[in-house]
TIZA-817452 format. One record per residue: residue number from 1; residue in three letters; x negated, y negated, z of N, C-alpha, C in turn. Coordinates in steps of 0.2 Angstrom, whole numbers, plus 5000, padded with zeros to 4 digits. Example, Ala and Ser with C-alpha at 12.3 -4.5 7.8 and 13.67 -1.06 7.14 Angstrom:
# TIZA-817452
<r><num>1</num><residu>ALA</residu><n_xx>4934</n_xx><n_yy>5028</n_yy><n_zz>5039</n_zz><ca_xx>4938</ca_xx><ca_yy>5022</ca_yy><ca_zz>5039</ca_zz><c_xx>4934</c_xx><c_yy>5016</c_yy><c_zz>5039</c_zz></r>
<r><num>2</num><residu>SER</residu><n_xx>4936</n_xx><n_yy>5011</n_yy><n_zz>5035</n_zz><ca_xx>4932</ca_xx><ca_yy>5005</ca_yy><ca_zz>5036</ca_zz><c_xx>4936</c_xx><c_yy>5000</c_yy><c_zz>5039</c_zz></r>
This chain:
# TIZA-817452
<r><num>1</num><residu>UNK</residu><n_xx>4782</n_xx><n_yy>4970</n_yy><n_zz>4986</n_zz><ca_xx>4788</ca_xx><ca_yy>4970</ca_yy><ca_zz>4982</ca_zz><c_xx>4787</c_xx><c_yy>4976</c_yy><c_zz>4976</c_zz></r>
<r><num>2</num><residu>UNK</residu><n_xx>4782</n_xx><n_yy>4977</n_yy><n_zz>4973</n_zz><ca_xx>4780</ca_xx><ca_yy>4981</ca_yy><ca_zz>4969</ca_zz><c_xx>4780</c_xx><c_yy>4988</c_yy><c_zz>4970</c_zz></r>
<r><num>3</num><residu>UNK</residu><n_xx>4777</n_xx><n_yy>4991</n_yy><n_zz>4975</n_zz><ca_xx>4778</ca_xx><ca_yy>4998</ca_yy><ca_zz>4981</ca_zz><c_xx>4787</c_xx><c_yy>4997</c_yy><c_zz>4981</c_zz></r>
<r><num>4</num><residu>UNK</residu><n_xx>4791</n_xx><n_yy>4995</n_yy><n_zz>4984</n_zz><ca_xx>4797</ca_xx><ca_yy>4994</ca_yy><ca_zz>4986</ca_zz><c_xx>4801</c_xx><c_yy>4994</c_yy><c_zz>4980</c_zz></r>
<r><num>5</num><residu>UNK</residu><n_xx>4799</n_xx><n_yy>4992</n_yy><n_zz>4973</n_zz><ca_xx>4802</ca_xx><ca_yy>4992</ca_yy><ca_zz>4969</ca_zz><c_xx>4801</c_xx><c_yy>5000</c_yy><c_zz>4963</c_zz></r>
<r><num>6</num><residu>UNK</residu><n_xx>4794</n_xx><n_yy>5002</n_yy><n_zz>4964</n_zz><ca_xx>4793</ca_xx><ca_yy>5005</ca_yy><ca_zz>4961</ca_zz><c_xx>4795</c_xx><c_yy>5015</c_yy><c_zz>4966</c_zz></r>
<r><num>7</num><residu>UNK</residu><n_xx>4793</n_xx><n_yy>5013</n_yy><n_zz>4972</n_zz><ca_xx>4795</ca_xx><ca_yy>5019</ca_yy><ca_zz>4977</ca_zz><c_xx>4801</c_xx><c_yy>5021</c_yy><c_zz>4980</c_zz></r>
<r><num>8</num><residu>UNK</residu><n_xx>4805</n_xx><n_yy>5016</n_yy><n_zz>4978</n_zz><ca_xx>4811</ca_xx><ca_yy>5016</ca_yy><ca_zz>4981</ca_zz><c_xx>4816</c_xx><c_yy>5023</c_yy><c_zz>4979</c_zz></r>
<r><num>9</num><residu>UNK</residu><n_xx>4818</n_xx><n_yy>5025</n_yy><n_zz>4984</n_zz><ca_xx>4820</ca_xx><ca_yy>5035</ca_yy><ca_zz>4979</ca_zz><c_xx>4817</c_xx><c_yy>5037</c_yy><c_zz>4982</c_zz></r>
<r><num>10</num><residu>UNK</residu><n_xx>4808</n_xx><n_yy>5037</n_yy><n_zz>4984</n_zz><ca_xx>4804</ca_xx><ca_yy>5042</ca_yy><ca_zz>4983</ca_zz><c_xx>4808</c_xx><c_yy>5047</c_yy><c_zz>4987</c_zz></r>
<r><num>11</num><residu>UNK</residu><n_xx>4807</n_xx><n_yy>5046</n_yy><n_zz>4991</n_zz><ca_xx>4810</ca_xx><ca_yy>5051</ca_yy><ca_zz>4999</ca_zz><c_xx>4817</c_xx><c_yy>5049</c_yy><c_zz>5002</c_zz></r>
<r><num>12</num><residu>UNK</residu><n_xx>4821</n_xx><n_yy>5052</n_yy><n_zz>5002</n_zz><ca_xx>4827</ca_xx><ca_yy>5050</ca_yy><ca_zz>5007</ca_zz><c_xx>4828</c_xx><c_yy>5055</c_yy><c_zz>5010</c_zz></r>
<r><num>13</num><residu>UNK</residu><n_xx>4834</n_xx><n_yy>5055</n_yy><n_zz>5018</n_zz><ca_xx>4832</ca_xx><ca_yy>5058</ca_yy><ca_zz>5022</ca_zz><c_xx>4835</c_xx><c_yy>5066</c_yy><c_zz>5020</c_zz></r>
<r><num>14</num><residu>UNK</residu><n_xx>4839</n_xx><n_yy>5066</n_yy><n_zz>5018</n_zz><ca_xx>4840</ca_xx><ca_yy>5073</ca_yy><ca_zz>5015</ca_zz><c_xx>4837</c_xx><c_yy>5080</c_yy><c_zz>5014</c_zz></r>
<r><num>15</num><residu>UNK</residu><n_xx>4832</n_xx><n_yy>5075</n_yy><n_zz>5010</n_zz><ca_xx>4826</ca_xx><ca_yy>5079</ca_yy><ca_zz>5006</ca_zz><c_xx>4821</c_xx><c_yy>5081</c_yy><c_zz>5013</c_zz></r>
<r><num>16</num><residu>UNK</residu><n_xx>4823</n_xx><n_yy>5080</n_yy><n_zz>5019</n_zz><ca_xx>4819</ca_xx><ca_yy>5081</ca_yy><ca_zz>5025</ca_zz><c_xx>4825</c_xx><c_yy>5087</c_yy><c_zz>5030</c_zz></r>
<r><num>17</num><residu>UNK</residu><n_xx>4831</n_xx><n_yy>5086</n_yy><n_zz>5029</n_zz><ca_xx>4836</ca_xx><ca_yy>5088</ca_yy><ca_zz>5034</ca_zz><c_xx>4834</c_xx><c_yy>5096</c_yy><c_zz>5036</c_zz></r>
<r><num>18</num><residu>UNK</residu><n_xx>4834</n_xx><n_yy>5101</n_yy><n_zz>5033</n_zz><ca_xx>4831</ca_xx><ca_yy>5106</ca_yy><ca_zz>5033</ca_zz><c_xx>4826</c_xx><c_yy>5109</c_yy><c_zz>5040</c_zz></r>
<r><num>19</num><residu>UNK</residu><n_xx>4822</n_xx><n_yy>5103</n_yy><n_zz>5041</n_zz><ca_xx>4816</ca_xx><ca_yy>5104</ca_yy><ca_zz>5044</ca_zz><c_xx>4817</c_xx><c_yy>5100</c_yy><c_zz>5051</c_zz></r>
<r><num>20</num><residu>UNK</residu><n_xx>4824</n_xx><n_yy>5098</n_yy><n_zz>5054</n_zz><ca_xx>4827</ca_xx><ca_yy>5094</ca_yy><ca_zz>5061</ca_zz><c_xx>4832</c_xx><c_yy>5098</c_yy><c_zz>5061</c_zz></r>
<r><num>21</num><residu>UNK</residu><n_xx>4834</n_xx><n_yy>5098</n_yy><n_zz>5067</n_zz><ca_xx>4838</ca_xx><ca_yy>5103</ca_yy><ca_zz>5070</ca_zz><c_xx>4846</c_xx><c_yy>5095</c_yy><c_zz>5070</c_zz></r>
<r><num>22</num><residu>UNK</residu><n_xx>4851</n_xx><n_yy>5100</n_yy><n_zz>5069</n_zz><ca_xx>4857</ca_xx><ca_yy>5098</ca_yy><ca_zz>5070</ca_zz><c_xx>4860</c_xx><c_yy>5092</c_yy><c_zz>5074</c_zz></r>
<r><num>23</num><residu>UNK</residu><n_xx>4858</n_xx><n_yy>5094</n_yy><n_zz>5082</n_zz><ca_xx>4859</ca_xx><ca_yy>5095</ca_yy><ca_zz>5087</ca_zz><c_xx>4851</c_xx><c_yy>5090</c_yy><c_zz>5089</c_zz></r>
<r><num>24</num><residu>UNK</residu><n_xx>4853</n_xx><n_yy>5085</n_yy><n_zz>5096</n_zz><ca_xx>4847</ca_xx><ca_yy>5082</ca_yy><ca_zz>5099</ca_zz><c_xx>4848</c_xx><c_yy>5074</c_yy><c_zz>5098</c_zz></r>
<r><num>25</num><residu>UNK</residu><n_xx>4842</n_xx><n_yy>5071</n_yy><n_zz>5100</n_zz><ca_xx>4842</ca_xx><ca_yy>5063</ca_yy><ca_zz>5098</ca_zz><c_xx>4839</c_xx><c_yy>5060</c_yy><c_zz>5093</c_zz></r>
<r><num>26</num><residu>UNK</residu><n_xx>4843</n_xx><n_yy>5055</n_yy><n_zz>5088</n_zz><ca_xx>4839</ca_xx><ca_yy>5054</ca_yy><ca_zz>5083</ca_zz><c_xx>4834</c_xx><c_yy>5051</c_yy><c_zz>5084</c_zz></r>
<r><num>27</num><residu>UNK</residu><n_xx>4828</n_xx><n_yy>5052</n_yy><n_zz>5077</n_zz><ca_xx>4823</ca_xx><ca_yy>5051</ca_yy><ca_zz>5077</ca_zz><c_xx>4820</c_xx><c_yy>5044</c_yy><c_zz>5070</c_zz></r>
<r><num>28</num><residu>UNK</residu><n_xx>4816</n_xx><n_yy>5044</n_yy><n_zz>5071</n_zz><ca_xx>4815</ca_xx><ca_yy>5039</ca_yy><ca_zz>5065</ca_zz><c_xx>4815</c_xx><c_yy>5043</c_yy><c_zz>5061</c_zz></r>
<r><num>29</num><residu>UNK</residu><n_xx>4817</n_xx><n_yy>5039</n_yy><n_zz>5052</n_zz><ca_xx>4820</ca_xx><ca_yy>5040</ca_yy><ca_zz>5047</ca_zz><c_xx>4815</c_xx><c_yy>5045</c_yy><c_zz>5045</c_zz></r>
<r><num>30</num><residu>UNK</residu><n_xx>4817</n_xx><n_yy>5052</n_yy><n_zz>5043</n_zz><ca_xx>4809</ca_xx><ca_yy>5054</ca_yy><ca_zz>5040</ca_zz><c_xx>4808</c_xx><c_yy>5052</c_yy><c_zz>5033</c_zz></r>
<r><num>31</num><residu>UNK</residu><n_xx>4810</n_xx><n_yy>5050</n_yy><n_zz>5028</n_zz><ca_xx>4810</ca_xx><ca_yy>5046</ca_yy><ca_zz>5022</ca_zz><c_xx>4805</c_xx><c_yy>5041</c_yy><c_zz>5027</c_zz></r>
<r><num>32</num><residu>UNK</residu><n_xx>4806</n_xx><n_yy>5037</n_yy><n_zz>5030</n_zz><ca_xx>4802</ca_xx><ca_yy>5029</ca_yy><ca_zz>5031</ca_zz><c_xx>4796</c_xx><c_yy>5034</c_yy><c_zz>5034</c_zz></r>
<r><num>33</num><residu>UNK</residu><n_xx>4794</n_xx><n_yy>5039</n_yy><n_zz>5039</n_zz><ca_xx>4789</ca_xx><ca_yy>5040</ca_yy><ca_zz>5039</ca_zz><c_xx>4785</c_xx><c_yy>5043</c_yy><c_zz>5034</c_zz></r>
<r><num>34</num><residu>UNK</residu><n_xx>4787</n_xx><n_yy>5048</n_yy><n_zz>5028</n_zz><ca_xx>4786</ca_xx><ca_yy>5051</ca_yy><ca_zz>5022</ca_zz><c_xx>4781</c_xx><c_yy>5045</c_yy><c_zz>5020</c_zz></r>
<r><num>35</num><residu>UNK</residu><n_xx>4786</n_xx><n_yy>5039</n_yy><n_zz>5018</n_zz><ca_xx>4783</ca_xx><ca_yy>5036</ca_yy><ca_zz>5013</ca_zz><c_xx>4776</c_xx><c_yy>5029</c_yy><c_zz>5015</c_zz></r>
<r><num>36</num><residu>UNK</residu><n_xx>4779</n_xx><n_yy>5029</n_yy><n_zz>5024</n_zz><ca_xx>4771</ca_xx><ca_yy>5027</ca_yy><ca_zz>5028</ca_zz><c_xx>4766</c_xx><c_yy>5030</c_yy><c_zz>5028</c_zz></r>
<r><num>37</num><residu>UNK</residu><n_xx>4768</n_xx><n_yy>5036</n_yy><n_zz>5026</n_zz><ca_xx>4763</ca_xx><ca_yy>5041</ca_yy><ca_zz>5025</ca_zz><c_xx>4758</c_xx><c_yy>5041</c_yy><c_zz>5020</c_zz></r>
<r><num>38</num><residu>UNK</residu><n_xx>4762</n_xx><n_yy>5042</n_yy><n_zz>5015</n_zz><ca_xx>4760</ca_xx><ca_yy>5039</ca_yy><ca_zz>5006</ca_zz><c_xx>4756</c_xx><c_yy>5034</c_yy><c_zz>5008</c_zz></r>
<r><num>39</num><residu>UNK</residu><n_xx>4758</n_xx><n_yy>5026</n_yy><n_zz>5010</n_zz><ca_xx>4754</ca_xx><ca_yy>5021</ca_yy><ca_zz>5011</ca_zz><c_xx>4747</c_xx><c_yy>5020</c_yy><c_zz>5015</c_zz></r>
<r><num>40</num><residu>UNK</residu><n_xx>4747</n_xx><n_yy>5025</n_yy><n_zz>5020</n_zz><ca_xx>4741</ca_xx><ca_yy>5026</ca_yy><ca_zz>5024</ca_zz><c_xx>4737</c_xx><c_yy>5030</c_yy><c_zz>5019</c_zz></r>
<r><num>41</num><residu>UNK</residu><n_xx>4738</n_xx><n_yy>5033</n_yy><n_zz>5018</n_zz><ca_xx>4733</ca_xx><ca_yy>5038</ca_yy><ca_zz>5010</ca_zz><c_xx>4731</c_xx><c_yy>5034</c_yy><c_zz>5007</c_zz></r>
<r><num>42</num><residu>UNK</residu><n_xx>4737</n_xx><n_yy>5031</n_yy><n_zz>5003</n_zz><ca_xx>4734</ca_xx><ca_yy>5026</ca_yy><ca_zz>4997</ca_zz><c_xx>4729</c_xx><c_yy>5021</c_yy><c_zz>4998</c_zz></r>
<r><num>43</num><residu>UNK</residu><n_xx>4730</n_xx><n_yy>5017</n_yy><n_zz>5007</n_zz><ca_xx>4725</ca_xx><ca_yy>5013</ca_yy><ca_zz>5008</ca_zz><c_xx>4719</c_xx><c_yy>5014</c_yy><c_zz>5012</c_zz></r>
<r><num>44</num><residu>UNK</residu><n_xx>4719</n_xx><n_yy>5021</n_yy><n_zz>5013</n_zz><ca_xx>4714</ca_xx><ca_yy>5024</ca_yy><ca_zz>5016</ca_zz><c_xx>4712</c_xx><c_yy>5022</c_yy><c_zz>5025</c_zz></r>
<r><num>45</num><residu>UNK</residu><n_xx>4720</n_xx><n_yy>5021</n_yy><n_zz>5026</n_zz><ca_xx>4719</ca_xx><ca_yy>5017</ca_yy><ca_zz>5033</ca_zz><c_xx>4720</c_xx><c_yy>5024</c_yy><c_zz>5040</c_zz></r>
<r><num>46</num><residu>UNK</residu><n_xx>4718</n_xx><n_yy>5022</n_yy><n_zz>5043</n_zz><ca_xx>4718</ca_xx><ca_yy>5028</ca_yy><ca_zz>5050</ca_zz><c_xx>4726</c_xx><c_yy>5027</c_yy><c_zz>5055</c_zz></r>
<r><num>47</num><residu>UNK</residu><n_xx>4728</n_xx><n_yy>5030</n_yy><n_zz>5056</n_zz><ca_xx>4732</ca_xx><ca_yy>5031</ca_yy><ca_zz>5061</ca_zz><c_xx>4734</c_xx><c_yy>5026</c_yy><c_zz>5063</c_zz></r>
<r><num>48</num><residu>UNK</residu><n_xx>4729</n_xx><n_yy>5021</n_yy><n_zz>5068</n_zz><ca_xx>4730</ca_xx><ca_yy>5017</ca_yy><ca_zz>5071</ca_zz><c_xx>4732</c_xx><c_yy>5010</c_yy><c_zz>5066</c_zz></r>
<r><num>49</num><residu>UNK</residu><n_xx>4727</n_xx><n_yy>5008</n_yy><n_zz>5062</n_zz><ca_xx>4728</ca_xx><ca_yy>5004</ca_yy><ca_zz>5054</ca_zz><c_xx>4736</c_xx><c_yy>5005</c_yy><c_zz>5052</c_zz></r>
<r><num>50</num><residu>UNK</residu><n_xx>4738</n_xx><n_yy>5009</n_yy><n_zz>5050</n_zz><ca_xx>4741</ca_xx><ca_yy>5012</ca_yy><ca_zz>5047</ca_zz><c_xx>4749</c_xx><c_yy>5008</c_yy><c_zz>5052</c_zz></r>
<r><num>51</num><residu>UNK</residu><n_xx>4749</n_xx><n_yy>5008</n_yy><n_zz>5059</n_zz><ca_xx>4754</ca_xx><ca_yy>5009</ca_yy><ca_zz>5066</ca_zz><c_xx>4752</c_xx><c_yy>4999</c_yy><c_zz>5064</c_zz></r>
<r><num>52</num><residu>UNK</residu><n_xx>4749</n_xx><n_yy>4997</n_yy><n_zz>5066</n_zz><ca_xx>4747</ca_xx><ca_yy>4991</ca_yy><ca_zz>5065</ca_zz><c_xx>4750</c_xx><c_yy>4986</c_yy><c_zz>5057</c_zz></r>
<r><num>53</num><residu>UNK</residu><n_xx>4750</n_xx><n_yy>4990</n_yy><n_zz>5053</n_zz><ca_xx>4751</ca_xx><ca_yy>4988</ca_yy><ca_zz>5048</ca_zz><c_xx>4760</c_xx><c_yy>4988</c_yy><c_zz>5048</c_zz></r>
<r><num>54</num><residu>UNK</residu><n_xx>4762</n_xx><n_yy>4993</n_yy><n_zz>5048</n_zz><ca_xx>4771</ca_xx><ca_yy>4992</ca_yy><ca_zz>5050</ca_zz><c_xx>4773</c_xx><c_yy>4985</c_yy><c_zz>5057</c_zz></r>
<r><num>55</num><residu>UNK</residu><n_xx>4768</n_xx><n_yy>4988</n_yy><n_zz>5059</n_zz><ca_xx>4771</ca_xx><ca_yy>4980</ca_yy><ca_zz>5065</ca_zz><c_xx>4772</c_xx><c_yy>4974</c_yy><c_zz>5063</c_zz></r>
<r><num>56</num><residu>UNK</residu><n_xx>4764</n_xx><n_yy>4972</n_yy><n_zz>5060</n_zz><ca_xx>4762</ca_xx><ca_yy>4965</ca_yy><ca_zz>5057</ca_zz><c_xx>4762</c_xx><c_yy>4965</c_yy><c_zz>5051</c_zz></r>
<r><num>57</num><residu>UNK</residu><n_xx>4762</n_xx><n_yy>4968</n_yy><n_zz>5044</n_zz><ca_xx>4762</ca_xx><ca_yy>4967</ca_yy><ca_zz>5037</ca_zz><c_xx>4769</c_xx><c_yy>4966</c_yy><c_zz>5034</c_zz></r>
<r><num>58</num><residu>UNK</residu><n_xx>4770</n_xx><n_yy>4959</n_yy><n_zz>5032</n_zz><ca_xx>4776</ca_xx><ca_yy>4959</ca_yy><ca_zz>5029</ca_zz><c_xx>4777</c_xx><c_yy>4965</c_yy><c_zz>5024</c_zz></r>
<r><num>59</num><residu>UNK</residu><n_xx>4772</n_xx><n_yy>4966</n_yy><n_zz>5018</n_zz><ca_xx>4774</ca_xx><ca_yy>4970</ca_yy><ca_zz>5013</ca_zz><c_xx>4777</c_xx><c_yy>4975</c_yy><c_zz>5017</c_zz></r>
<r><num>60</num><residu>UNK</residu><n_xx>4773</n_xx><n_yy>4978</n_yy><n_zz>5022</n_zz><ca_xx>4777</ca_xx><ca_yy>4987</ca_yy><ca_zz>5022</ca_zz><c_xx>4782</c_xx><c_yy>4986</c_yy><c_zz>5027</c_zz></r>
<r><num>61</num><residu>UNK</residu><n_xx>4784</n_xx><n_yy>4981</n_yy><n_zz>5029</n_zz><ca_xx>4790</ca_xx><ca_yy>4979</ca_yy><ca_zz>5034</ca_zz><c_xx>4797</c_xx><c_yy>4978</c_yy><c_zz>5028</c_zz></r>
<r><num>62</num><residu>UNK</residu><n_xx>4794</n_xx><n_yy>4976</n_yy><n_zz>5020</n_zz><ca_xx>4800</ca_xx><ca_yy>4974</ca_yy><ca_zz>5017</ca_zz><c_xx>4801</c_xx><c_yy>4984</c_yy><c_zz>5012</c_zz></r>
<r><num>63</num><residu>UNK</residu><n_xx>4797</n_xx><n_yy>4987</n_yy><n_zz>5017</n_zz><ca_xx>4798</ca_xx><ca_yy>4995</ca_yy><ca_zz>5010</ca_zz><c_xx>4806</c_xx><c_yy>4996</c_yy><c_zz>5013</c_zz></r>
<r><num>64</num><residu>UNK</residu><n_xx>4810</n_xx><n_yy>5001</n_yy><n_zz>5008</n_zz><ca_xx>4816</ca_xx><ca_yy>5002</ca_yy><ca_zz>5007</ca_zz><c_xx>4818</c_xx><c_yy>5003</c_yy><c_zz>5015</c_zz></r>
<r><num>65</num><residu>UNK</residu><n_xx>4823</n_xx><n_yy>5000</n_yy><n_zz>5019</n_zz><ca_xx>4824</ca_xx><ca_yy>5003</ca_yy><ca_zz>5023</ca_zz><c_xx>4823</c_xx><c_yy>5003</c_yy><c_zz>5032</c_zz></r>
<r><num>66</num><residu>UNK</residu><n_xx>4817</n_xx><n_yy>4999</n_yy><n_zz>5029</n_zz><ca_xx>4813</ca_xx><ca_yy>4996</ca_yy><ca_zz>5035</ca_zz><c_xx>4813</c_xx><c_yy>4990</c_yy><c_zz>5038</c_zz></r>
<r><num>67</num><residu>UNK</residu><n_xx>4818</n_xx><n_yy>4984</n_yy><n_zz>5035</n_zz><ca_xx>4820</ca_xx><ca_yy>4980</ca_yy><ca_zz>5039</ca_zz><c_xx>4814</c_xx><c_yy>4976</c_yy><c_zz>5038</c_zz></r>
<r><num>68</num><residu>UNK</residu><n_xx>4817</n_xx><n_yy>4970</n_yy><n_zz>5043</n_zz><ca_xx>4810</ca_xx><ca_yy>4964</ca_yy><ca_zz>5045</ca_zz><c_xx>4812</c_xx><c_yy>4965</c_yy><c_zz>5052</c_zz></r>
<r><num>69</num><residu>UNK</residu><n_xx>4808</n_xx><n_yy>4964</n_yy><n_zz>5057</n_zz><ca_xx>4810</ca_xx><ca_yy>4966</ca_yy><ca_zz>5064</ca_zz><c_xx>4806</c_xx><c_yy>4968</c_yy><c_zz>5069</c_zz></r>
């Protein structure tokens, strides 16, 4: 709750639009990937860690956006 509370803003997708094209299929949020980003650094977790952690971690399941699901 505290990441959630205090990161919330960090990234929205806006601050990404630039860098995806118009046109095609959408894609996951790049804000939510940004800031899983963030959270794999800060925990020092690898790729896989990191994939595992959005599955099963309630905490990064409740970050801005991300649903429980």
């Amino acid at each position: 709750m505290w990441v959630r509370d205090h990161l919330d803003g960090l990234f929205t997708d806006d601050d990404f639009a630039d860098w995806y094209p118009a046109d095609g299929r959408r894609g996951l949020s790049p804000a939510r990937l940004a800031l899983v980003s963030v959270l794999q650094y800060a925990q020092n977790l690898t790729d896989r860690q990191a994939a595992e952690a959005v599955r099963c971690r309630l905490d990064w399941k409740l970050l801005p956006g991300a649903g429980v699901g």
